[in-house]
C-alpha positions as CSV (number, residue, x, y, z in Angstrom):
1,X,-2.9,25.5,12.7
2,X,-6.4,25.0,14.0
3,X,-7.2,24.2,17.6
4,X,-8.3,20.4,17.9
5,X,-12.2,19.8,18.4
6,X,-13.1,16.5,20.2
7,X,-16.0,14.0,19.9
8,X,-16.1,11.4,22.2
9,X,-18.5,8.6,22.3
10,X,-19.9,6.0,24.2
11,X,-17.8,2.7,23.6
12,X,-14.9,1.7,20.7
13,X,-18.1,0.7,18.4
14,X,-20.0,3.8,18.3
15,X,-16.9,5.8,17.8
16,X,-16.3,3.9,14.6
17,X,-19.9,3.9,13.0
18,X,-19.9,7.5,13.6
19,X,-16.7,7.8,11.9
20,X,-17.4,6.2,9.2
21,X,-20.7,7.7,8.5
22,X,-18.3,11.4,9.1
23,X,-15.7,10.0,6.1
24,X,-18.8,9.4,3.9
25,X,-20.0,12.3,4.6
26,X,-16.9,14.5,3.9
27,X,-15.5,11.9,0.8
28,X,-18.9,12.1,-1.0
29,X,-19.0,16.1,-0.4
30,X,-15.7,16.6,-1.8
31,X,-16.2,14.8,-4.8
32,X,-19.6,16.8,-5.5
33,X,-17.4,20.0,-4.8
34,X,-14.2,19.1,-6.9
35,X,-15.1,15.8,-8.9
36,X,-12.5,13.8,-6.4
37,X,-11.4,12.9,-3.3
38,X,-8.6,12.3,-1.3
39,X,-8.1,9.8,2.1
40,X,-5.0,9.6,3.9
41,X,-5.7,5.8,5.8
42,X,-4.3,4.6,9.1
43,X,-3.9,1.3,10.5
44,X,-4.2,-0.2,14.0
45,X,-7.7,-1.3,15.9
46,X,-9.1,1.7,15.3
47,X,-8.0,2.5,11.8
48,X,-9.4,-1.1,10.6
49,X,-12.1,-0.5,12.9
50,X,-13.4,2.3,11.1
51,X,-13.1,0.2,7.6
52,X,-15.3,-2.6,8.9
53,X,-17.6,-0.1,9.9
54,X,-17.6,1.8,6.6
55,X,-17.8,-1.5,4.7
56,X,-20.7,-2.7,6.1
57,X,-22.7,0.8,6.0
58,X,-25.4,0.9,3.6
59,X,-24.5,4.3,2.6
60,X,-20.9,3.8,1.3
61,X,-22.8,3.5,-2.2
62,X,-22.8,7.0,-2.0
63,X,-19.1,7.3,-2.4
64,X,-18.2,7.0,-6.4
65,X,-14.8,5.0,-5.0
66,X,-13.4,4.8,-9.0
67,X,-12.7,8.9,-7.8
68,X,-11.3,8.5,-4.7
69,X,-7.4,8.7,-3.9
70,X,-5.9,6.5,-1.0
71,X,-2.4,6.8,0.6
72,X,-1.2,5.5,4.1
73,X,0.3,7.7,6.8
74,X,2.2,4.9,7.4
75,X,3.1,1.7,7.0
76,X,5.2,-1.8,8.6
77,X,8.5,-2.3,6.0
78,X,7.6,-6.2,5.2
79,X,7.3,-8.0,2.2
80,X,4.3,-7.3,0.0
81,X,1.0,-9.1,1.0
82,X,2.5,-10.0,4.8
83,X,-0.8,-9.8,7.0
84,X,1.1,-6.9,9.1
85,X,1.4,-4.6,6.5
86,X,-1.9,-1.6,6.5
87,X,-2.2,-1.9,3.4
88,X,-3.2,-5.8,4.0
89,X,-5.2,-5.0,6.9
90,X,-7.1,-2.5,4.6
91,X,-8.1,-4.5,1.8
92,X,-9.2,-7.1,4.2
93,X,-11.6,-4.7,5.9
94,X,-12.6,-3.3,2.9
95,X,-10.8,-1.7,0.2
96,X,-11.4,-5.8,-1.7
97,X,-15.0,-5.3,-1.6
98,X,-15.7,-2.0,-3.5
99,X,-14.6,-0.6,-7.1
100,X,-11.5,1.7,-6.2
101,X,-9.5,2.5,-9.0
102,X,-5.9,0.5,-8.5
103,X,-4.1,3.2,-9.8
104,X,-5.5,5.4,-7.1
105,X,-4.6,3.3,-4.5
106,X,-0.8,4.4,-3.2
107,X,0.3,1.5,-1.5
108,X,3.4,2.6,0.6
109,X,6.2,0.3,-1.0
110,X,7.1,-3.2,0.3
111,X,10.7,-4.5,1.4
112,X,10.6,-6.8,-1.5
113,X,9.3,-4.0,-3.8
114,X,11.2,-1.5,-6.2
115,X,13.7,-0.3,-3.8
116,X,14.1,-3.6,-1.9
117,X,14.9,-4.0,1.7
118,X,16.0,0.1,1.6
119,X,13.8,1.6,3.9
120,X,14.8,5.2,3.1
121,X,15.1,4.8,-0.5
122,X,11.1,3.3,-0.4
123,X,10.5,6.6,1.5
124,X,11.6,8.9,-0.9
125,X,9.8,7.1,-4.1
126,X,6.5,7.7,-1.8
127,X,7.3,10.7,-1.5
128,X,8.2,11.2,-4.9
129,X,5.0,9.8,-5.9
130,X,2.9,12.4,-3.7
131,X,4.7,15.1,-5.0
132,X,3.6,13.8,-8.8
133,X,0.4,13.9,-7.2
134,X,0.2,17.6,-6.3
135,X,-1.2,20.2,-8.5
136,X,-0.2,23.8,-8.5
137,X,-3.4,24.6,-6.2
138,X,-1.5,22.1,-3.7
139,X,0.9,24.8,-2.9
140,X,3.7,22.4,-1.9
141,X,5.1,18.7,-2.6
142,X,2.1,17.0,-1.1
143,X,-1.6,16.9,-2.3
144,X,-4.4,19.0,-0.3
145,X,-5.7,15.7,1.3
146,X,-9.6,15.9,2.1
147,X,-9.2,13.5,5.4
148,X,-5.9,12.3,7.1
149,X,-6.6,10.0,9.7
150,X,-4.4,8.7,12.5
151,X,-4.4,6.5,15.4
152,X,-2.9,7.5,18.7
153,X,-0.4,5.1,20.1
154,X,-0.3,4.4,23.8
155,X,2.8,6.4,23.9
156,X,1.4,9.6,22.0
157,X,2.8,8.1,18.4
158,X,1.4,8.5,15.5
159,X,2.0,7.3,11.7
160,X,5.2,6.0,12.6
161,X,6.0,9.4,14.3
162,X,7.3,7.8,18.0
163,X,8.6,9.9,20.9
164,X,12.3,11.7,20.4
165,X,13.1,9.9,17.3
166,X,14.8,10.9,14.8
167,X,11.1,10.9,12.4
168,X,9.5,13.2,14.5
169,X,12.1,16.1,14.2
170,X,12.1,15.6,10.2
171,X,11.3,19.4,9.0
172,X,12.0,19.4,5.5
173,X,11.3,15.5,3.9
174,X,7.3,14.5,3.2
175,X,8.3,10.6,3.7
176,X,11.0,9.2,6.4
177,X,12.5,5.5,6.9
178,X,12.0,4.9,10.3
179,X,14.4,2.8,12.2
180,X,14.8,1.5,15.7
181,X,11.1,1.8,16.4
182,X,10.2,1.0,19.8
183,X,7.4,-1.1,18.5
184,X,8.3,-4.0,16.5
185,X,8.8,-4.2,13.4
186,X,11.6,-2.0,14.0
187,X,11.7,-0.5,10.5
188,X,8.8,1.3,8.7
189,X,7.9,3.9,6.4
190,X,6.1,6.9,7.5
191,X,4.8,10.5,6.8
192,X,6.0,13.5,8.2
193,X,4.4,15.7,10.2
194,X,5.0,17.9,7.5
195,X,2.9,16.2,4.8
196,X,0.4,15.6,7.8
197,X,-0.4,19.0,8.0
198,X,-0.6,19.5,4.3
199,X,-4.2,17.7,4.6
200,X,-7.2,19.9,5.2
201,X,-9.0,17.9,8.2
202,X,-6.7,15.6,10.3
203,X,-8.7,13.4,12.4
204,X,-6.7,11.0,15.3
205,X,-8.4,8.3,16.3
206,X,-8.1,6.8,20.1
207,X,-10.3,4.6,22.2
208,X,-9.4,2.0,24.8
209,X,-8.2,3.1,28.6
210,X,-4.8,2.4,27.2
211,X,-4.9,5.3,24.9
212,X,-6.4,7.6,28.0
213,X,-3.0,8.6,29.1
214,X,-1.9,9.4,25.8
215,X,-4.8,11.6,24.9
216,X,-4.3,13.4,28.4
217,X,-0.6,14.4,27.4
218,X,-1.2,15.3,23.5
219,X,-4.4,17.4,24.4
220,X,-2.6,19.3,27.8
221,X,-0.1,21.6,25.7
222,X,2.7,18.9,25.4
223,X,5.3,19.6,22.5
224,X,5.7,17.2,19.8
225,X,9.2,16.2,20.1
226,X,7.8,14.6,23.4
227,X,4.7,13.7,22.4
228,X,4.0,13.4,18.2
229,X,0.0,13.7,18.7
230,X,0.4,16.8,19.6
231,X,1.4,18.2,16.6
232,X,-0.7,16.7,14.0
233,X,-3.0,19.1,12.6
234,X,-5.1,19.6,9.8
235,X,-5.3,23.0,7.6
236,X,-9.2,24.0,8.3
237,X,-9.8,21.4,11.0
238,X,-8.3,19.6,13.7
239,X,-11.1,16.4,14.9
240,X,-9.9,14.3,17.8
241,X,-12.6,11.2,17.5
242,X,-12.5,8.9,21.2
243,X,-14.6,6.7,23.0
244,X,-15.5,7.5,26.8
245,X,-12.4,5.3,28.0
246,X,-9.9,6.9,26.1
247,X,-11.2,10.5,27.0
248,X,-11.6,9.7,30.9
249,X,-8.9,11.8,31.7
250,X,-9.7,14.9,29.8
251,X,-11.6,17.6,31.4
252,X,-15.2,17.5,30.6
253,X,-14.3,21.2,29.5
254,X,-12.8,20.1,26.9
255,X,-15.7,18.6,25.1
256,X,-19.7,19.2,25.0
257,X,-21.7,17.1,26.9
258,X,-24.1,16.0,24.0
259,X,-21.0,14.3,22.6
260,X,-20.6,11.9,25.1
């Protein structure tokens, strides 16, 4: 487990230029260090936020994208192509405009895909597809990921990880249905917490004053039962990114000064 590290910046726009100029960064040096990469994406205003930014960087040509594997920490259980779905949003904000190899790209399954409208049976092809994915170096039924990023729901969710359900108590199973969600639509796919923490650096993502209260809990020793933030966590590195209204009710303690 390592000890989150936070970065706040000055306003919702900043925080996404600088984190997209960080997942260059950290794609384009793990693909000089092991010939590819590996991006767990996340949707929501910040998630999409972060691909705009990224797409309309200069230096994403840095990233060779034909070596660079995408999966989804979660996604909305709709019919393929519905504009809710991440995997829409993504392609819209940028995965459409650069050369990605499509077989790299694991698109979390749709309700009118293979397993049709089975929620749970969609969950375990994904996660039958990650564990296809590992290598023996993996050390378990999930790749190393390079980057997992997540947003931070109002309510400390993330993925599709909400408060008390049944998801977030999952100790064993990669992948989960997810039904009953407290924010609509009811049923989804998502990661583990588990498979979350299978990735090297796990990076949440919250900005906004409605995310303040939320960052407050998850960062202020909170369980994860009770709050599902606080228990995502990367291998080497745990990066909490947030703009100034989101981190207003932190303790300037917990961050530098020069970050803000």
């Amino acid at each position: 487990m390592s000890a989150p590290q936070l970065v706040v910046h000055r306003d919702k726009e900043l925080m996404a230029q600088a984190a997209a100029a960080r997942l260059i960064t950290k794609i384009v040096d793990a693909q000089a260090a092991r010939g590819s990469a590996s991006v767990v994406l996340t949707g929501g205003r910040n998630g999409n936020g972060l691909l705009a930014a990224l797409a309309g960087s200069p230096a994403r040509d840095a990233i060779d994208w034909s070596r660079l594997d995408l999966w989804w920490g979660d996604e909305r259980f709709l019919p393929g192509g519905d504009p809710e779905r991440n995997v829409t949003q993504a392609r819209e904000a940028l995965l459409d405009a650069v050369a990605l190899d499509p077989s790299r790209v694991h698109a979390m399954p749709a309700s009118d895909g293979p397993h049709g409208g089975d929620a749970d049976a969609a969950a375990a092809g994904y996660a039958a597809e990650l564990a296809a994915a590992a290598g023996p170096e993996d050390h378990g039924p999930v790749p190393t990921f390079d980057v997992l990023m997540l947003g931070v729901g109002p309510d400390t969710h993330v993925a599709s990880l909400f408060p008390e359900l049944p998801a977030v108590r999952e100790t064993e199973r990669t992948v989960v249905g997810v039904h009953g969600a407290p924010k609509p639509p009811a049923t989804r796919v998502s990661l583990t917490l588990p498979a979350i923490r299978a990735a090297r650096e796990v990076w949440l993502l919250a900005a906004g004053e409605d995310k303040a209260e939320a960052a407050e809990i998850a960062l202020s020793g909170a369980g994860e039962i009770q709050a599902p933030a606080a228990g995502a966590y990367g291998r080497s590195r745990t990066l909490w990114l947030l703009d100034a209204a989101a981190a207003s009710r932190l303790p300037r303690a917990l961050y530098p000064p020069a970050s803000a």
